[in-house]
C-alpha positions as CSV (number, residue, x, y, z in Angstrom):
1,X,79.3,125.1,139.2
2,X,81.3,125.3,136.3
3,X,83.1,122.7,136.7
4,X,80.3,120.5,136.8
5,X,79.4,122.0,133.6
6,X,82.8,121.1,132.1
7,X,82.8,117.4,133.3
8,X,79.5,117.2,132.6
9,X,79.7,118.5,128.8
10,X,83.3,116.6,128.6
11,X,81.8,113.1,129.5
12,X,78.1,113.1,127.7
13,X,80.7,113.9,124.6
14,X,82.9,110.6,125.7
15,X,79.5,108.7,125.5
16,X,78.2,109.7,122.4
17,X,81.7,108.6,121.0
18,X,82.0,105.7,122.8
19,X,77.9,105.0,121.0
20,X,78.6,106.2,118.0
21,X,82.8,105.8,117.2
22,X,83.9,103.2,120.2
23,X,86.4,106.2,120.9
24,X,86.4,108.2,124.0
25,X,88.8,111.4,124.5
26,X,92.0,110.7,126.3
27,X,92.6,114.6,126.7
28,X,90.3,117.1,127.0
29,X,91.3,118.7,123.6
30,X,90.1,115.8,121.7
31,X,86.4,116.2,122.4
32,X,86.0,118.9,120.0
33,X,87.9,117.0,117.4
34,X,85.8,113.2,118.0
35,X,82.7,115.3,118.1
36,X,83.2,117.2,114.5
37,X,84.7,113.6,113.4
38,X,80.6,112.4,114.0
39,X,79.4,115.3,112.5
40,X,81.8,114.7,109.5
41,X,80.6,111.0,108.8
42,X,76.8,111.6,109.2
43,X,76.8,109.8,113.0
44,X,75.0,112.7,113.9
45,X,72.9,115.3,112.2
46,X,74.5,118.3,111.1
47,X,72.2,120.9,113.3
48,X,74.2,119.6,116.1
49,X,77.6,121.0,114.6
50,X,76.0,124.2,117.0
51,X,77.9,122.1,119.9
52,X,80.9,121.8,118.1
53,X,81.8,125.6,119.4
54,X,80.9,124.5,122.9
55,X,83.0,121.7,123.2
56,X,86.4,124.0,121.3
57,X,85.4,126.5,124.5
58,X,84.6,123.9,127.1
59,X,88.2,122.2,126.4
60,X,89.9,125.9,126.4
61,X,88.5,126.9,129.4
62,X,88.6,123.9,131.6
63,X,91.6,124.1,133.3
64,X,91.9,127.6,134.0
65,X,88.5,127.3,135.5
66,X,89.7,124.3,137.6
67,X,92.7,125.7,139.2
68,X,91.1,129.2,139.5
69,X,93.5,130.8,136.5
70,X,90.1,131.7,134.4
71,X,87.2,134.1,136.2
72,X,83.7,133.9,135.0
73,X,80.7,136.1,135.7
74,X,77.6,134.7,137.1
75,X,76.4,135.4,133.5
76,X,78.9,133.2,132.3
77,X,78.0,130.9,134.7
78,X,74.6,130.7,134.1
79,X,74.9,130.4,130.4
80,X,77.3,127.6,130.6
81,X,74.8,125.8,132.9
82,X,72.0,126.2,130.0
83,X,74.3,125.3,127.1
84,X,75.6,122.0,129.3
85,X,72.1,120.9,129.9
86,X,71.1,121.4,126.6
87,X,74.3,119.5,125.6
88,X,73.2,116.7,127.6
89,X,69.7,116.4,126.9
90,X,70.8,116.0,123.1
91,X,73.2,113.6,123.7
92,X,71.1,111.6,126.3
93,X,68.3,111.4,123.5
94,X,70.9,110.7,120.8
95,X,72.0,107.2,122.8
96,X,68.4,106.4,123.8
């Protein structure tokens, strides 16, 4: 489930840069930074900058989550899958 979440934040992020910049990530560790790069030149409205700290943990935790190095409660879990969606549903509407 999680790493659903992590692909699924990582590439809405790729499309509202692709939309928005032309650029996509080509690691993992760039989302965070082509994401506050929007936010910095107005692409996309500052009460987003909330998903800029979801993106800086998303990259973090992504590989340890993939290879089983990182554990997560079903807490965790279940919070990730609510901040992902809403994640998606902005970007989805922000492409429309």
């Amino acid at each position: 489930m999680l790493r659903t979440c992590h692909h699924a934040i990582i590439r809405a992020n790729d499309a509202l840069n692709l939309k928005f910049s032309g650029l996509k990530a080509t690691r993992h560790d760039d989302a965070p930074v082509l994401f506050s790069k929007l936010l910095k030149q107005g692409k996309i409205g500052s009460e987003n900058g909330r998903f800029l700290r979801l993106l800086q943990k998303t990259a973090v935790e992504k590989s340890g989550a993939d290879y089983g190095k990182r554990s997560f409660t079903h807490k965790n879990a279940d919070e990730y899958v609510l901040e992902a969606e809403e994640f998606v549903a902005f970007v989805k509407n922000a492409i429309s």
